[in-house]
C-alpha positions as CSV (number, residue, x, y, z in Angstrom):
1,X,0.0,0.0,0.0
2,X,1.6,3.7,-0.6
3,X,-0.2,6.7,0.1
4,X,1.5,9.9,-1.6
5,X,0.7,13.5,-1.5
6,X,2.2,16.6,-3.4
7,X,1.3,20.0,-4.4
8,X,0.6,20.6,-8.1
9,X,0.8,24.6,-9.3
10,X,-2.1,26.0,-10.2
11,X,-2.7,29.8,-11.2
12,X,-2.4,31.4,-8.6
13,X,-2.6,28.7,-5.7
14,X,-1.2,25.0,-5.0
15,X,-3.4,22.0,-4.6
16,X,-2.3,18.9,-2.7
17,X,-3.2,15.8,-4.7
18,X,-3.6,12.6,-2.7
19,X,-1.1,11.2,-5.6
20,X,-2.5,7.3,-6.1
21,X,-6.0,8.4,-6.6
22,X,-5.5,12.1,-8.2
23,X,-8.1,13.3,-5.4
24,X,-7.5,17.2,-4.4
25,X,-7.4,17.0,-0.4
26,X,-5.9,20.6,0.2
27,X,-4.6,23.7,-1.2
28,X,-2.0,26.3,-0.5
29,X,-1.2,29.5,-1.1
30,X,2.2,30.8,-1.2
31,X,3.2,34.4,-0.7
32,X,5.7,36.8,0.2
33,X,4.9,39.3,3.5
34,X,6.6,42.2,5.0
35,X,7.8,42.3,8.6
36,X,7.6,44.8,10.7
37,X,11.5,45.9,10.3
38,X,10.3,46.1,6.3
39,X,12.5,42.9,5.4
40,X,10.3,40.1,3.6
41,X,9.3,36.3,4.6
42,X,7.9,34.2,3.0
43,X,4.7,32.4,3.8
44,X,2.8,29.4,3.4
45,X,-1.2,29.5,4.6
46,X,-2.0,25.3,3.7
47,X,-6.3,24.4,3.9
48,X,-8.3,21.4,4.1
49,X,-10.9,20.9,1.8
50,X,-13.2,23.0,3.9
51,X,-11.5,26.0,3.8
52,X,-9.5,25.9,7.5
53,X,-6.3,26.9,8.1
54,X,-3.9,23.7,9.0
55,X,-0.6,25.4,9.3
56,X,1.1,28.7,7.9
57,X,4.7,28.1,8.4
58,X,7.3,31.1,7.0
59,X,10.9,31.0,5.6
60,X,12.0,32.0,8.9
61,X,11.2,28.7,10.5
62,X,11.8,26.6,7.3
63,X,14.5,26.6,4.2
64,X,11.5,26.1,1.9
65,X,7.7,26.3,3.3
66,X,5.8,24.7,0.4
67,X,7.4,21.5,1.4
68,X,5.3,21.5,4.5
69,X,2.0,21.6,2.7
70,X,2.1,17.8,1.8
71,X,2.8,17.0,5.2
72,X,0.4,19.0,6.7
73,X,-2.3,17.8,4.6
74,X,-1.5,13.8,5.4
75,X,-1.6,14.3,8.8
76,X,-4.8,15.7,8.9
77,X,-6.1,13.3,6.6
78,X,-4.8,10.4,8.8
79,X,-5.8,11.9,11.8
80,X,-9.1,12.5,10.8
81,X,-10.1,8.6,9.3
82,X,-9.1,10.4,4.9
83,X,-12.3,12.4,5.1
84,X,-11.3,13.5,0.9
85,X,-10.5,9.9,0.3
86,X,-13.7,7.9,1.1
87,X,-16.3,7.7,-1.1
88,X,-17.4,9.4,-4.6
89,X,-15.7,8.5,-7.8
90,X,-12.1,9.4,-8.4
91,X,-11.5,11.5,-11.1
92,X,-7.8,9.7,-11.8
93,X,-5.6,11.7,-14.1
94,X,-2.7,10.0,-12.8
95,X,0.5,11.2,-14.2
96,X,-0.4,14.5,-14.8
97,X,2.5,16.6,-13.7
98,X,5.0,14.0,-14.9
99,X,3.3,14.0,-19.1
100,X,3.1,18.3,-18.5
101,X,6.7,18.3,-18.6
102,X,7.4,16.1,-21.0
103,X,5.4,18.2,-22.9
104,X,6.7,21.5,-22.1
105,X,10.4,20.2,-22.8
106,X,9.2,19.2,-26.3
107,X,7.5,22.7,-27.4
108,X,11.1,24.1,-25.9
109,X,12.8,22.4,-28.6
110,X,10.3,23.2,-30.9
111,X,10.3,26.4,-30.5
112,X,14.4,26.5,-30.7
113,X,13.8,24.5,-34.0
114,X,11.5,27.8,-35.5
115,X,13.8,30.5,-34.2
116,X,16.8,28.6,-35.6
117,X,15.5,28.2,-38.8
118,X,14.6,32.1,-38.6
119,X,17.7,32.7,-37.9
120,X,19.8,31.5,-41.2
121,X,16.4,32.6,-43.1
122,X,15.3,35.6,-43.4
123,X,16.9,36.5,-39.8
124,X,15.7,36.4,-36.0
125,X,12.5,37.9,-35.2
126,X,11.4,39.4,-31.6
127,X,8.6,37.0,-31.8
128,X,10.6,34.4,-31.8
129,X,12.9,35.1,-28.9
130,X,10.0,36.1,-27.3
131,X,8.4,32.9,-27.8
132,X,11.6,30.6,-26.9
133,X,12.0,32.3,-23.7
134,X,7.9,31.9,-22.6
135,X,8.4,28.3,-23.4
136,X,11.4,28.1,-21.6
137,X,9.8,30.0,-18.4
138,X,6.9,27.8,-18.5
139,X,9.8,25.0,-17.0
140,X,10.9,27.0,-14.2
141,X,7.7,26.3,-11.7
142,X,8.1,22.6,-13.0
143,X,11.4,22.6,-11.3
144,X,10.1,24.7,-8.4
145,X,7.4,22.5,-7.4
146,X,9.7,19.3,-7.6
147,X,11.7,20.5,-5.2
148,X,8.9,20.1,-2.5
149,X,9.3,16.5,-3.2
150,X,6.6,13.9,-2.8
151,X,4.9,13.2,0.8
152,X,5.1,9.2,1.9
153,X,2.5,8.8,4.1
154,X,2.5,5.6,5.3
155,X,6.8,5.7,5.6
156,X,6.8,9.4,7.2
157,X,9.3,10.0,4.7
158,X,10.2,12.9,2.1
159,X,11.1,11.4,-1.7
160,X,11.5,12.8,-5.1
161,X,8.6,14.3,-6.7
162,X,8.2,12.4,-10.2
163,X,7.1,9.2,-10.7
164,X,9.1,6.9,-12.4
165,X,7.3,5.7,-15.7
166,X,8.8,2.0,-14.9
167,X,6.1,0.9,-13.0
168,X,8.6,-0.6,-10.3
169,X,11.1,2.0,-11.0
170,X,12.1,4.5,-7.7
171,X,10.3,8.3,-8.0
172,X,12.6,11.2,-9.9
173,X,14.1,13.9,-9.0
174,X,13.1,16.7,-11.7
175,X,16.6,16.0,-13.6
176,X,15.8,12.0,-14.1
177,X,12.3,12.7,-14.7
178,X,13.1,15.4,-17.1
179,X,15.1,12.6,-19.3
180,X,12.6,10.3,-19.3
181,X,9.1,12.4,-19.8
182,X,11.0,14.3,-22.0
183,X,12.3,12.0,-24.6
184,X,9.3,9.5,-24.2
185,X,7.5,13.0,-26.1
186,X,10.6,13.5,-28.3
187,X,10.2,10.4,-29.4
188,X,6.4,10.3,-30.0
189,X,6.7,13.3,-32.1
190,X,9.4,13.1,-34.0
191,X,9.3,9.1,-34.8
192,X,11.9,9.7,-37.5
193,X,15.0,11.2,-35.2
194,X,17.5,8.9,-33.8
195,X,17.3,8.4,-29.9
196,X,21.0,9.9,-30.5
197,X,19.6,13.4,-32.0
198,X,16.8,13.1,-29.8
199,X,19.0,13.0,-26.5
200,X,20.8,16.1,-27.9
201,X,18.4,18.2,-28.1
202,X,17.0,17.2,-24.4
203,X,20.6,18.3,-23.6
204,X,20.3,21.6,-24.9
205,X,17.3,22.3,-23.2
206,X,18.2,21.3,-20.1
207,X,21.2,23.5,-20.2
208,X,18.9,26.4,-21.2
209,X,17.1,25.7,-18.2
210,X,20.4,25.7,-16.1
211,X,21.4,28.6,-17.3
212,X,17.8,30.6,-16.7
213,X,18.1,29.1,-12.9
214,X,21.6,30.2,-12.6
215,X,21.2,33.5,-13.1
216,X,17.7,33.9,-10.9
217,X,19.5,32.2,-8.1
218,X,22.7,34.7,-8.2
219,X,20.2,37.7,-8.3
220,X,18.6,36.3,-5.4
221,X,21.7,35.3,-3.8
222,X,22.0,38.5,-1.1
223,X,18.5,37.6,0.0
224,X,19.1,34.0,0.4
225,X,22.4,35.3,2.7
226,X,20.3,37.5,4.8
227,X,17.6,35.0,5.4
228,X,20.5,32.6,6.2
229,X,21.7,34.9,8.7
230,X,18.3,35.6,10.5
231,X,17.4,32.0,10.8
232,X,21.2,31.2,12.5
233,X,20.4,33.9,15.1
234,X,17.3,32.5,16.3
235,X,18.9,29.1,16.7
């Protein structure tokens, strides 16, 4: 038996997704507030079903809040006998998150393929940079989320946040489930490339992605230090 939860981006929001049954059994949102010395936190409110506050825990108590959500959620489902998971039909769209980003990887190279072409045409267009790096943004939550990991339930344990398309095959991280997702839709549309080309072009766009994270993370670095610092006083 395995029971699984993780959060799943939404607009504006998060849900929790009891994974094994695709059954929405929370949500959170996550935000950033200002203290009263005008520095920032950040903060993560996590609901039940019925709209009550579980838990709102803040970066100042933890590296990364949305983490807690899944937890949060379990708990309360365990504690209160899976209220979300008994009874009703399931509405299983198992997988969801995992085929998303294979997706997503595949209109990145896609969309590489049409500005390259532009490009020793009649030349590079705005529209098409534009385009490239929209489809190239759209992978940065993916990544986010996966970081959160995947809530075992039943083991009290943290794990990666894919699943692993081998049905006996252990969860991925967001780099081994990138690979797989996203060559599984290379291949399916583009029948006629070699696994060979294919695997290149997965490499290009995961360096693109690399790159894109690389530079957010050194702009943010002076915050991440001064967060680092607060949370080592209060120990």
């Amino acid at each position: 038996m395995t029971m699984h939860y993780r959060p799943e981006p939404e607009l504006d929001y998060f849900l929790i997704k009891h994974v094994e049954t695709d059954r929405e059994v929370g949500y959170a949102f996550y935000n950033q507030a200002l203290r009263a010395d005008g520095s920032s936190i950040y903060v993560c409110r996590i609901f039940n079903n019925a709209g009550q506050q579980l838990a709102a825990p803040t970066s100042t108590t933890c590296d990364f809040p949305i983490r807690c959500a899944a937890i949060a959620i379990a708990t309360y489902e365990e504690h209160h006998g899976f209220p979300d998971l008994t009874g009703g039909a399931c509405r299983f769209d198992g997988n969801r998150a995992e085929r998303r980003l294979g997706t997503v990887i595949a209109d990145v190279a896609l969309t590489f393929a049409h500005a390259f072409c532009e490009a020793i045409g009649q030349g590079l267009t705005t529209q098409a940079t534009d385009k490239f790096a929209d489809s190239i943004a759209e992978l940065a939550p993916i990544w986010w989320v996966s970081r959160a990991g995947c809530f075992d339930a039943i083991n009290r344990t943290e794990g990666p946040y894919f699943a692993n398309p081998l049905p006996s095959g252990l969860r991925l991280t967001f780099s081994g489930a990138a690979q797989a997702y996203g060559m599984q839709e290379l291949r399916r549309r583009h029948p006629d490339l070699s696994d060979a080309e294919l695997q290149k072009v997965l490499s290009w766009v995961l360096q693109w992605l690399a790159d894109v994270l690389n530079n957010e993370l050194a702009a943010q670095k002076p915050d991440l230090m001064a967060l680092k610092a607060q949370l080592a006083k209060q120990r």
